[in-house]
C-alpha positions as a Markdown table, in Angstrom:
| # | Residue | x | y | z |
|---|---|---|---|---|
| 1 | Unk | 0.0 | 0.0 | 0.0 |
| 2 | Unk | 2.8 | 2.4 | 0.9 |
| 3 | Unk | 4.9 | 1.8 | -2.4 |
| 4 | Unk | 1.2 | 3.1 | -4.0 |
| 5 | Unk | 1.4 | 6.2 | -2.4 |
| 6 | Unk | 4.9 | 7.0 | -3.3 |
| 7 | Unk | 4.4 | 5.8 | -6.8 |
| 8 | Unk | 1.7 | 8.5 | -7.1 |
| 9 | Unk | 3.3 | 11.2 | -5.3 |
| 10 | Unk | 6.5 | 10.6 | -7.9 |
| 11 | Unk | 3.8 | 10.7 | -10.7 |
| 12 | Unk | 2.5 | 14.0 | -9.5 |
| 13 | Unk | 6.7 | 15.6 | -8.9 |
| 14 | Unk | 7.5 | 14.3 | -12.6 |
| 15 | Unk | 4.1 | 16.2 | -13.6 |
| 16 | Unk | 5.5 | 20.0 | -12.4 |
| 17 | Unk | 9.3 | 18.9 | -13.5 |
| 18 | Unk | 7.9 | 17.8 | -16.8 |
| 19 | Unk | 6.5 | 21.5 | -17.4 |
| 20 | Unk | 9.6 | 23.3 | -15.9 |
| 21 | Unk | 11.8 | 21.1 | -17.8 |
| 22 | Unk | 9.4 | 21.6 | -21.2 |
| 23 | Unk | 9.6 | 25.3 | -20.3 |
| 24 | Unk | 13.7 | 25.5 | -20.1 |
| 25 | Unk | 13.4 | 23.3 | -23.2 |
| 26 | Unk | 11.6 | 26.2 | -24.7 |
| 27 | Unk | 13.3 | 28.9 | -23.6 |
| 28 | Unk | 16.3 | 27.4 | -25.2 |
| 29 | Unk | 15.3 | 26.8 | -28.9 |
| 30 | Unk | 12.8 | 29.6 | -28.8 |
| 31 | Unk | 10.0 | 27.1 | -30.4 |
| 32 | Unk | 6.6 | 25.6 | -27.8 |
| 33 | Unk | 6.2 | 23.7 | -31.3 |
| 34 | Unk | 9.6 | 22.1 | -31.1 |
| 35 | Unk | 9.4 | 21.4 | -27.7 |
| 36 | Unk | 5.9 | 19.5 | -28.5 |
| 37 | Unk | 7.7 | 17.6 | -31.1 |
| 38 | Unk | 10.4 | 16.4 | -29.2 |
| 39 | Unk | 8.7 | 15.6 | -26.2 |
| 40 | Unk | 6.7 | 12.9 | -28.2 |
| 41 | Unk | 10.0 | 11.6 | -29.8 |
| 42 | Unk | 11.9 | 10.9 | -26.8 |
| 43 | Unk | 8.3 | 9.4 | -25.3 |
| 44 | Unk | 7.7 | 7.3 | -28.6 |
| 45 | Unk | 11.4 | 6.3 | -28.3 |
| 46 | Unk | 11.3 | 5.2 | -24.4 |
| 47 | Unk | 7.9 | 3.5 | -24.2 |
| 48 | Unk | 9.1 | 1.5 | -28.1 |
| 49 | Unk | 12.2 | 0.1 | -25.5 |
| 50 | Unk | 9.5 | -0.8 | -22.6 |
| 51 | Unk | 7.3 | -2.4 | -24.5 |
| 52 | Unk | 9.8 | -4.2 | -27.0 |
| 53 | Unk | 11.6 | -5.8 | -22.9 |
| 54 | Unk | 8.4 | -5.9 | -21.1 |
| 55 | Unk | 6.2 | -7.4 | -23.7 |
| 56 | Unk | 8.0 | -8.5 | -26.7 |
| 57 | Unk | 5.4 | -7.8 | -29.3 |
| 58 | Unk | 3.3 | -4.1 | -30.9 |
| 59 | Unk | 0.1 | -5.8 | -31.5 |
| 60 | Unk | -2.7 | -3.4 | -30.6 |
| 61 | Unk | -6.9 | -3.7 | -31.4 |
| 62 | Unk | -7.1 | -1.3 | -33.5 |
| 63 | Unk | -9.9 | -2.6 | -35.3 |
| 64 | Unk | -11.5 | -2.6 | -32.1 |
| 65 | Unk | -10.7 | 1.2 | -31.3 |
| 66 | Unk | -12.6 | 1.6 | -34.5 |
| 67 | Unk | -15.2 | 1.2 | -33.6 |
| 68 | Unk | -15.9 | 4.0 | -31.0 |
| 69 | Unk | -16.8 | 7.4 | -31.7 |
| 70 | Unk | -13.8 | 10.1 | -33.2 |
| 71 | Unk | -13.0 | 11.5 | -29.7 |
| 72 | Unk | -11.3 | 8.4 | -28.7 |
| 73 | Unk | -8.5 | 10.1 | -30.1 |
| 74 | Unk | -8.6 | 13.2 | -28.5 |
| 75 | Unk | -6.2 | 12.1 | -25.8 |
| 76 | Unk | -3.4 | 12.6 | -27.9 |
| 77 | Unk | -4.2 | 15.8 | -29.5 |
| 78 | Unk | -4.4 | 17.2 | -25.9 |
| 79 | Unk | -1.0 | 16.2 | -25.5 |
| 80 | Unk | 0.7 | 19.2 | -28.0 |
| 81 | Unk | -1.5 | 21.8 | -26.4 |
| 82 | Unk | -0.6 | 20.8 | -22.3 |
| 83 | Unk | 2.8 | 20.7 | -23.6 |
| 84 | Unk | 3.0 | 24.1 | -25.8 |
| 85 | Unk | 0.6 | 25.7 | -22.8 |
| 86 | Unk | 3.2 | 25.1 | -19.8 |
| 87 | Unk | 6.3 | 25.9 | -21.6 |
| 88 | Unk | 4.2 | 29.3 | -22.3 |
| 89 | Unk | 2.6 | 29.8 | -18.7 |
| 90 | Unk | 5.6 | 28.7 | -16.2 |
| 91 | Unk | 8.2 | 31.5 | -17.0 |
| 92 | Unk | 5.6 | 34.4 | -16.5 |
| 93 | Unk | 3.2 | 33.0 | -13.6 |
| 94 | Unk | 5.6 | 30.7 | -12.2 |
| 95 | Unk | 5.2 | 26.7 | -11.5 |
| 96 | Unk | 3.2 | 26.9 | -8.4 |
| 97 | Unk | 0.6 | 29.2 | -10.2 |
| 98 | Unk | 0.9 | 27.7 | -13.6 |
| 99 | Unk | -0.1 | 23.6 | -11.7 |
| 100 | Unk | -2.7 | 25.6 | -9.2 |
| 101 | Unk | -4.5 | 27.2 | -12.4 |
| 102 | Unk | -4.3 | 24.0 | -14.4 |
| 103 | Unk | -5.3 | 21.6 | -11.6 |
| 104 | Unk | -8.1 | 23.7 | -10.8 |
| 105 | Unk | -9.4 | 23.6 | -14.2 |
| 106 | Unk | -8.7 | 19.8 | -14.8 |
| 107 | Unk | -10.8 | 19.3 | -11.3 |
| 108 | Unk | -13.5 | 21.4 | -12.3 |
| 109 | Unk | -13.6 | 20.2 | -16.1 |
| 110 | Unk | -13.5 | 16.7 | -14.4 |
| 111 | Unk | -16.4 | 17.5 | -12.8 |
| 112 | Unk | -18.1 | 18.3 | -16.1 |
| 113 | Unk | -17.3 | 14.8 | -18.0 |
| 114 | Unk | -18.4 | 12.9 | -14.9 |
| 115 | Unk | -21.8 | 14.9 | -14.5 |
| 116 | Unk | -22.2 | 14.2 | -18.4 |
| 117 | Unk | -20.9 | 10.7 | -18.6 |
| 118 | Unk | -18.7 | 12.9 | -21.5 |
| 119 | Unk | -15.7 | 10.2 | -22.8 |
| 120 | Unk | -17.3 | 7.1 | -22.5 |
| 121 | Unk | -16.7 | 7.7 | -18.6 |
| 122 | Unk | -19.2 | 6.7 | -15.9 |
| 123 | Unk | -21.8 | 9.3 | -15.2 |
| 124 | Unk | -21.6 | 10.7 | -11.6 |
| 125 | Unk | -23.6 | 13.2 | -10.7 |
| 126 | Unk | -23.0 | 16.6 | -8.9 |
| 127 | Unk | -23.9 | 16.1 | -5.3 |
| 128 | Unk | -23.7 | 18.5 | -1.8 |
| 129 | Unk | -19.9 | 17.1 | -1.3 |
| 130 | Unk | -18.5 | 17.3 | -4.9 |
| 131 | Unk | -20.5 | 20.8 | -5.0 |
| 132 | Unk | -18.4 | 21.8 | -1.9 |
| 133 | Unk | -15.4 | 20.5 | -3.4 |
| 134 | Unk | -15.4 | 22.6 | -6.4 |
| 135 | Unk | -16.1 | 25.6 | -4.0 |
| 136 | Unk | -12.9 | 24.5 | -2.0 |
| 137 | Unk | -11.0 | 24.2 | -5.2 |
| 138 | Unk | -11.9 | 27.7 | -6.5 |
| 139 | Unk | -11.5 | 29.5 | -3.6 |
| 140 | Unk | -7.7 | 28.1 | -3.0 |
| 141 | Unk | -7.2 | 30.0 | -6.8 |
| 142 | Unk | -8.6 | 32.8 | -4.9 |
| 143 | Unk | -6.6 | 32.7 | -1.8 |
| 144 | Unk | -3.6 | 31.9 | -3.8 |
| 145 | Unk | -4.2 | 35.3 | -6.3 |
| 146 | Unk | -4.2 | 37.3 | -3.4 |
| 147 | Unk | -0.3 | 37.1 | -3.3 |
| 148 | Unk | 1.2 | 40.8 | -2.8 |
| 149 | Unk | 4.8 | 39.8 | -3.7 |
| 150 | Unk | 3.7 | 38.7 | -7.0 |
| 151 | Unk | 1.9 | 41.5 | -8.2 |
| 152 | Unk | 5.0 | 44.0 | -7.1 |
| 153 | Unk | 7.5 | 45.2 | -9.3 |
| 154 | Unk | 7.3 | 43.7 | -12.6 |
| 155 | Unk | 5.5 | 46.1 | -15.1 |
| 156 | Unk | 4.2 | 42.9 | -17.5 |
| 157 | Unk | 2.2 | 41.7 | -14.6 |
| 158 | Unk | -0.8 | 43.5 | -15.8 |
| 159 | Unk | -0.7 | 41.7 | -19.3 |
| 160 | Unk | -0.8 | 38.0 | -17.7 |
| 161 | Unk | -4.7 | 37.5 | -18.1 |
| 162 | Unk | -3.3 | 35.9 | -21.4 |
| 163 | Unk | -1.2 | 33.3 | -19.5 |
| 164 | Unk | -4.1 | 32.7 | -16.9 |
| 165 | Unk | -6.3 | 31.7 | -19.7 |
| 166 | Unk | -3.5 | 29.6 | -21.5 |
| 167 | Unk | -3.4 | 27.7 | -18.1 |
| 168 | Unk | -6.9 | 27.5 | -18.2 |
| 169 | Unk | -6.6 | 25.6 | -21.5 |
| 170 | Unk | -3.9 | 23.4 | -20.2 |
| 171 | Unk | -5.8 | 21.9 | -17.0 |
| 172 | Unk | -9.2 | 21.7 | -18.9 |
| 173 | Unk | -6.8 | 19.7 | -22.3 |
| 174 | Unk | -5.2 | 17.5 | -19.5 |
| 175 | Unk | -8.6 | 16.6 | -18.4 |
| 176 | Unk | -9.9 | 16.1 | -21.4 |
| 177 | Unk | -7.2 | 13.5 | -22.4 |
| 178 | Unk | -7.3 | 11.5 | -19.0 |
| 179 | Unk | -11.0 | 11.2 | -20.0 |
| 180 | Unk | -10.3 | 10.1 | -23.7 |
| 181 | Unk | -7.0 | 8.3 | -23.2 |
| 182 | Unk | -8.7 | 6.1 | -20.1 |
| 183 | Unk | -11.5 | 4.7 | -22.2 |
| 184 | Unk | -8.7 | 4.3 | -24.9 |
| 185 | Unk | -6.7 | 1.8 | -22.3 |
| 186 | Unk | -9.5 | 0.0 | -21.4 |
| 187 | Unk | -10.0 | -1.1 | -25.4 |
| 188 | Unk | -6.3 | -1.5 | -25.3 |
| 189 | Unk | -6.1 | -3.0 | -22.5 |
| 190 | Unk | -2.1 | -1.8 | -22.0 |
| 191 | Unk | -1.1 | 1.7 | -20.2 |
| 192 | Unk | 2.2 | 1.4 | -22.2 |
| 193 | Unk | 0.7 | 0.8 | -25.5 |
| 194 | Unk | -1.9 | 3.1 | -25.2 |
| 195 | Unk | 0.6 | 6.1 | -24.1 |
| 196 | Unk | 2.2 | 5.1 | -27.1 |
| 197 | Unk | -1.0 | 5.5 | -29.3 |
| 198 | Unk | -1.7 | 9.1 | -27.7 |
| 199 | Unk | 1.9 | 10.2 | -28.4 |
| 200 | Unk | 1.9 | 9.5 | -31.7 |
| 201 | Unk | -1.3 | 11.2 | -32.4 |
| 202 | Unk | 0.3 | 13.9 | -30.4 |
| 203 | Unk | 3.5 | 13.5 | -32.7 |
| 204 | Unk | 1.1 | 13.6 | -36.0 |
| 205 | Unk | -0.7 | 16.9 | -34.5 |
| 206 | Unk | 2.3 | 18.9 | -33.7 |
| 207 | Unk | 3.8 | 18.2 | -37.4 |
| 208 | Unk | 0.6 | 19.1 | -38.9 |
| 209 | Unk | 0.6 | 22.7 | -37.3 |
| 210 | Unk | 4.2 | 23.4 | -37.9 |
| 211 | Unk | 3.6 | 22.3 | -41.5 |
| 212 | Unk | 0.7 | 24.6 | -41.7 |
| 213 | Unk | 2.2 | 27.4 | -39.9 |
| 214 | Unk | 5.1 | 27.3 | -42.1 |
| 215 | Unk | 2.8 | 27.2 | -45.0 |
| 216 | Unk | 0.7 | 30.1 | -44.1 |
| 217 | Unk | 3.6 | 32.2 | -42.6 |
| 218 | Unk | 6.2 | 31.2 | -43.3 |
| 219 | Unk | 9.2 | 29.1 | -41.3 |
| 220 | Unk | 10.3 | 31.6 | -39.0 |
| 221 | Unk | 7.1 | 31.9 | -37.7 |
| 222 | Unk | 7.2 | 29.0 | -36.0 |
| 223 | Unk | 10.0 | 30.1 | -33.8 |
| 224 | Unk | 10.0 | 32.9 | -31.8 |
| 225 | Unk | 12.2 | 36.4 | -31.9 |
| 226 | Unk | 15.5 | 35.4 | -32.1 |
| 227 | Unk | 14.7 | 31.6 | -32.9 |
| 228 | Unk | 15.4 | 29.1 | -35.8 |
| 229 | Unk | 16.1 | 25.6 | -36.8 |
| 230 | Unk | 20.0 | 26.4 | -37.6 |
| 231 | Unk | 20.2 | 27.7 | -33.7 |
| 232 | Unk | 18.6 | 24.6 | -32.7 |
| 233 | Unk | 21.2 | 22.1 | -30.8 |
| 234 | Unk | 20.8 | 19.7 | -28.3 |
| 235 | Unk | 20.3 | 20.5 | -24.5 |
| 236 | Unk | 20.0 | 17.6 | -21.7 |
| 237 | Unk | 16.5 | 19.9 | -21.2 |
| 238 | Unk | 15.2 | 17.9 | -24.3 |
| 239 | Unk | 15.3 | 14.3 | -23.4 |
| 240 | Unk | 13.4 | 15.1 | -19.7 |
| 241 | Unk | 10.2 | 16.0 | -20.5 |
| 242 | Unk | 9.4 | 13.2 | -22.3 |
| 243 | Unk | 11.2 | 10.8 | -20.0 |
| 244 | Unk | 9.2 | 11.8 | -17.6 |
| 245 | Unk | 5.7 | 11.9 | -19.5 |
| 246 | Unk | 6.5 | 8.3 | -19.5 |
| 247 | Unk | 6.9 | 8.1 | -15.7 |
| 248 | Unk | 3.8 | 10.0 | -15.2 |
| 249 | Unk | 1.6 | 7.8 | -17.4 |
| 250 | Unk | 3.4 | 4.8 | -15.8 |
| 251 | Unk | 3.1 | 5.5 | -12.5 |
| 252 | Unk | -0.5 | 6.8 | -12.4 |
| 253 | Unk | -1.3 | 3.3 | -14.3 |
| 254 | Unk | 0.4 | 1.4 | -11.4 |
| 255 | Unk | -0.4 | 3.7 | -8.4 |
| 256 | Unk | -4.3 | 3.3 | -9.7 |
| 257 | Unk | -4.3 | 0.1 | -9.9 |
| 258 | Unk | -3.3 | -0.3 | -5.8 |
| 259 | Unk | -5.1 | 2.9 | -4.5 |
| 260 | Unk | -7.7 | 3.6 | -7.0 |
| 261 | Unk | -8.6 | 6.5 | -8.5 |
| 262 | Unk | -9.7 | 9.0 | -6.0 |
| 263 | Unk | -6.5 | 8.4 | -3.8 |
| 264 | Unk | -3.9 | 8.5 | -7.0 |
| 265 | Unk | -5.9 | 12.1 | -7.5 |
| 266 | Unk | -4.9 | 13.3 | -4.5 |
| 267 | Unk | -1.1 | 12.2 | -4.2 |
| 268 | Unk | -0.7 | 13.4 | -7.5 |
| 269 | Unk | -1.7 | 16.3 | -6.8 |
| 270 | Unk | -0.2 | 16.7 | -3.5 |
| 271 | Unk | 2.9 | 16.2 | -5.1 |
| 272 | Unk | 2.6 | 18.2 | -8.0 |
| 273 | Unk | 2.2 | 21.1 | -6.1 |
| 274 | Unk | 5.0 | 20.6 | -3.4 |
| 275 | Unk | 7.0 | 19.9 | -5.9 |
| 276 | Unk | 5.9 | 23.1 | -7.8 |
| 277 | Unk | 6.8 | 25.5 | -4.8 |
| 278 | Unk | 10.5 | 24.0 | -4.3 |
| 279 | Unk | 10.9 | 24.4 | -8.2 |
| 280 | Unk | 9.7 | 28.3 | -7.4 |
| 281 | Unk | 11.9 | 28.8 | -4.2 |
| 282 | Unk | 14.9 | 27.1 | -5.6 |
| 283 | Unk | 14.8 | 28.2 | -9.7 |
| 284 | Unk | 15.4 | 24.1 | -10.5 |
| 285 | Unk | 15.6 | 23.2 | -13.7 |
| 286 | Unk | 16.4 | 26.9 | -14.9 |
| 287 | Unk | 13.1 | 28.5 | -13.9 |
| 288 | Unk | 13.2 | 31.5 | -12.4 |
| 289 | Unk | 13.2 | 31.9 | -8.7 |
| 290 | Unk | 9.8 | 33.0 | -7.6 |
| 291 | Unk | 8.6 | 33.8 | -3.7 |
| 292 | Unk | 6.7 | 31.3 | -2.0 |
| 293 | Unk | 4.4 | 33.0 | -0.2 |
| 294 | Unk | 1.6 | 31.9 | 2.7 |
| 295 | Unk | -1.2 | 32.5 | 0.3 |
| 296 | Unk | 0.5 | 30.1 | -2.1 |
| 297 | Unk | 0.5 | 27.8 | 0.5 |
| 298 | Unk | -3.2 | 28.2 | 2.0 |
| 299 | Unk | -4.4 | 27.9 | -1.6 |
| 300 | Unk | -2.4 | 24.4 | -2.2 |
| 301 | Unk | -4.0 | 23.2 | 0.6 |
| 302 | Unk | -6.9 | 24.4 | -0.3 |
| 303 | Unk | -6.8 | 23.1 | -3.5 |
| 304 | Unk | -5.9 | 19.3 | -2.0 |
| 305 | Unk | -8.8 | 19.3 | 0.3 |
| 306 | Unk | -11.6 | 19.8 | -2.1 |
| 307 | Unk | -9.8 | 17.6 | -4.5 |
| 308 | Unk | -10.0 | 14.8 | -1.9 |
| 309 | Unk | -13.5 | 15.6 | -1.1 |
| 310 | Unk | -14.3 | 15.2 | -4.7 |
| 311 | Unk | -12.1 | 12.0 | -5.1 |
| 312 | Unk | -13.4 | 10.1 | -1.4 |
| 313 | Unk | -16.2 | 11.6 | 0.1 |
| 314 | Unk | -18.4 | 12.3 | -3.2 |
């Protein structure tokens, strides 16, 4: 039982060093298109060793997959826009507000598919305790936005709505594609397999909008000031995000499958957003050292509670 809850927890850490890492990544070559793309590589290229040691064989039902409706794919189209979304949002909000913004969607988007039955997931009503879960959830954004040392100083702060909506999109895409992707692995029957479905749709997506972009405007245009495929070169930065998409979609698959659902929900996310502050206080992985405040930490909490309220008590 205890390796479960470490498992998860671990999941939830690779989550926020995933995004820092993705954002470093970006910062680097100038490109959240890039950074998409190779995030899938190294993922496509690390879950091709599992499964070719672990299982020995590809074979997959796709014929099977078929047979469900077009947003059984959705999953991995999420992927590009979680991806190009963080390495946007963490440099100007910061990891702990970038994870707090998008869990808080992803919860309350959650929410949505289960009241719905959206997915192919079970339908699960709203109720008095997942009603005052969501109510715990939103007001630890609130707490957390009332952060004084945030909003001194820096004379870009007032043009961040921009990046608050961006991690808006991020937490309701990542909810999105647990929804999509989990009915996919229960066709598939294989976590590894069907990460590796997802991440070559994601793969297939990010090369179709570069080859559009560059189309439309041009190939500098998918590179920001300064950026361009000759400056590109190689940077450790690269190969971690997608390692670690691979531990997160491992270890949430294992961790579930001793805990459940509703517990993995809350470790991840307990450690997501530890993990999220000590990136903040301590500028790891290259991200810029941000304050952590007692608001910050009221609204994390906050945050966890109604999560587990949602996840148990509901």
């Amino acid at each position: 039982m205890i390796i479960g809850y470490i498992i998860a927890a671990a999941a939830g850490m690779s989550t926020a060093m995933q995004a820092s890492a993705n954002a470093e990544t970006r910062r680097l070559i100038k490109s959240p298109y890039l950074v998409a793309a190779i995030n899938f590589i190294v993922s496509i290229a690390v879950l091709v060793v599992i499964i070719a040691a672990v299982w020995h064989n590809f074979s997959m039902p796709l014929a099977e997959v078929a047979k469900y409706p077009p947003w059984i794919w959705v999953g991995g189209a999420c992927g590009p826009v979680v991806i190009m979304t963080n390495s946007l949002c963490i440099p100007k909000l910061g990891s702990a507000r970038q994870m707090m913004l998008a869990s808080t969607a992803q919860v309350l988007v959650g929410l949505m598919i289960d009241q719905f039955g959206l997915f192919g997931q079970q339908q699960i009503s709203m109720n008095v305790a997942r009603a005052l879960g969501a109510m715990l959830v939103i007001g630890g954004i609130f707490v957390s936005a009332i952060d004084k040392n945030a909003q001194k100083g820096k004379g870009n702060e007032k043009n961040l709505a921009i990046y608050v909506l961006l991690a808006i999109v991020n937490g309701t895409a990542a909810s999105v594609q647990v929804a999509a992707n989990g009915t996919l692995n229960n066709v598939v029957d294989n976590f590894a397999k069907t990460a590796l479905i997802s991440m070559i749709i994601g793969l297939l997506t990010t090369t179709v909008l570069m080859i559009a972009i560059a189309v439309i405007r041009g190939r500098s245009a998918i590179f920001e000031e300064g950026g361009s495929f000759e400056k590109v070169g190689f940077s450790r930065f690269m190969i971690y995000g997608g390692t670690l998409a691979v531990i997160v979609v491992g270890g949430n698959a294992i961790a579930a499958n001793i805990l459940g659902t509703g517990l993995v929900n809350i470790m991840n996310l307990a450690g997501m957003m530890a993990t999220s502050l000590v990136i903040d206080a301590t500028g790891f992985l290259g991200i810029e050292k941000k304050a952590v405040t007692v608001a910050k930490v009221v609204g994390m909490i906050m945050i966890i509670a109604g999560t587990a309220i949602i996840s148990l008590i509901a």
